[in-house]
C-alpha angles and dihedrals in degrees: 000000000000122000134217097256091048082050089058095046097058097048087051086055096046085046086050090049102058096043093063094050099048075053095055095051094045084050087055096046095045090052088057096042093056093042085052091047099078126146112273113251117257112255113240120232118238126227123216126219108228096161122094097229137007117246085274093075088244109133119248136215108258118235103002120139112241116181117254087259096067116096104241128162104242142118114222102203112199126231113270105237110196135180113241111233116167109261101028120109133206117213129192106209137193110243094241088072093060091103097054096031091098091052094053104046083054096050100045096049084048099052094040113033130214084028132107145180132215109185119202100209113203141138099278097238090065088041090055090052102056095046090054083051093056105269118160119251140155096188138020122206110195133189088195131057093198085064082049088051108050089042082053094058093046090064093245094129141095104245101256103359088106097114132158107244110183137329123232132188135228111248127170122250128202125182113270083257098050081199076185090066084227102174091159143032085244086067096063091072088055115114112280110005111132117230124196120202138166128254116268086240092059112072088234092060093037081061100044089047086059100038082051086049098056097042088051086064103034110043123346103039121213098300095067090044088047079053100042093049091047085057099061115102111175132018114206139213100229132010103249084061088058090047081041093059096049095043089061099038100243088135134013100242145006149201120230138130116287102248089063082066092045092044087048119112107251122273084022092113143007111219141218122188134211122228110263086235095066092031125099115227100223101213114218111216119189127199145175122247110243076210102061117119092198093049087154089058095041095051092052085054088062092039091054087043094059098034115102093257089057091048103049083049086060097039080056101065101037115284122122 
């Protein structure tokens, strides 16, 4: 016969019991909890091929997003990030200006002091794109009005600072040693000569497409162009890459504005022009940023820029 006090043991036991077992399945959820709980992976962020063709020459799908792993042949160029001082100017500045850009910069804080000028020197429709995603700029310097005239529409611009700064034209570049032996235009559609160009999205390209256009029609017909095309290895995202690309022989010719050639150190190219009549005259706009902070400054920048003494700097290298 059970007593009372066997009665309450067992119950203490049952009570024990359970407890350890309620334990036991806590234990177990808290462990997958946890192994479900890791850190979220990282997303990865997507490139976009803008080019029109990889360095290969194979055309690519525009605008479709490839991961970073992808090889693609583009450049990502990072947003400048400047300090604002009063009396500094940012100027984003078209690549083909690269060569003068120095001399300008001299000349302007020369001629104004206290003043000075940074250029970020980039392709302009790069430039056009981080200024619609909030970089900061004083000044914009475009070789393309269509770039000038998006930016115009978006309200970026000072009222009335649009203003058209200089004209350049496309010219062909070979390496010193010309190691193609081209001596023509007619010889850049012969087997196996390397021509570098610069995207269509890029001014530069937009010019060479319609250089290549007229001389089509005028002199050298669709065969030589089919030649000419099949030749191109590689499209680039500024003009300097393309120069790039010819000073250190990576291809036999190029197609860039004539002042690169005239910027250029001597014995760097070799050069072969294209009649005026078949070439296409790139017009240079500048404006100021309704965003500038330092609009007094800036608008001394344009003002150096169109004076006389701007002007002969960029007739010297090569600008019209």
């Amino acid at each position: 016969m059970r007593t009372q006090s066997t009665d309450n043991k067992l119950i203490l036991i049952s009570i024990a019991t359970a407890l350890l077992l309620v334990t036991a399945l806590l234990a177990g959820c808290t462990g997958s909890v946890s192994q479900s709980q890791e850190p979220a992976a990282t997303a990865v962020p997507l490139a976009t091929v803008t080019n029109e063709q990889t360095s290969a020459g194979k055309p690519a799908a525009p605008d479709v997003p490839i991961s970073t792993q992808a090889t693609v042949n583009t450049t990502n160029t990072p947003v400048p990030v400047y300090t604002y001082s009063e009396g500094n100017v940012i100027a984003y500045t078209a690549a083909s200006l690269k060569g003068v850009s120095p001399k300008l910069a001299e000349s302007f804080a020369r001629m104004y002091p206290g003043h000075t000028v940074v250029f970020n020197l980039d392709g302009t429709q790069t430039l056009k794109t981080q200024v619609q995603n909030g970089a900061y700029a004083d000044v914009f310097i475009s070789a393309s009005n269509s770039y000038t005239t998006e930016l115009t529409k978006g309200g970026y611009f000072v009222d009335g600072s649009v203003k058209t700064l200089t004209t350049n034209y496309v010219i062909v570049i070979l390496p010193a040693s010309n190691p193609a032996n081209i001596r023509s235009l007619d010889d850049l559609a012969k087997p196996g000569v390397k021509i570098a160009r610069a995207a269509k999205t890029v001014p530069v390209g937009t010019a060479t497409d319609m250089a290549l256009a007229n001389l089509v029609k005028s002199t050298y017909g669709s065969d030589w162009n089919t030649s000419v095309s099949a030749n191109t290895v590689t499209y680039e995202t500024s003009e300097p890459a393309v120069a790039t690309k010819v000073a250190l022989g990576e291809v036999d010719a190029g197609f860039v504005y004539e002042s690169t050639a005239s910027a250029a150190k001597p014995d760097t190219y070799t050069s072969i022009t294209i009649p005026k009549k078949d070439n296409y005259l790139q017009t240079y706009t500048i404006a100021v940023l309704k965003e500038s902070t330092s609009k007094g400054a800036a608008m001394d920048f344009e003002t150096f820029m169109l004076s006389d003494a701007g002007q002969q700097i960029l007739k010297e290298y090569g600008f019209r």
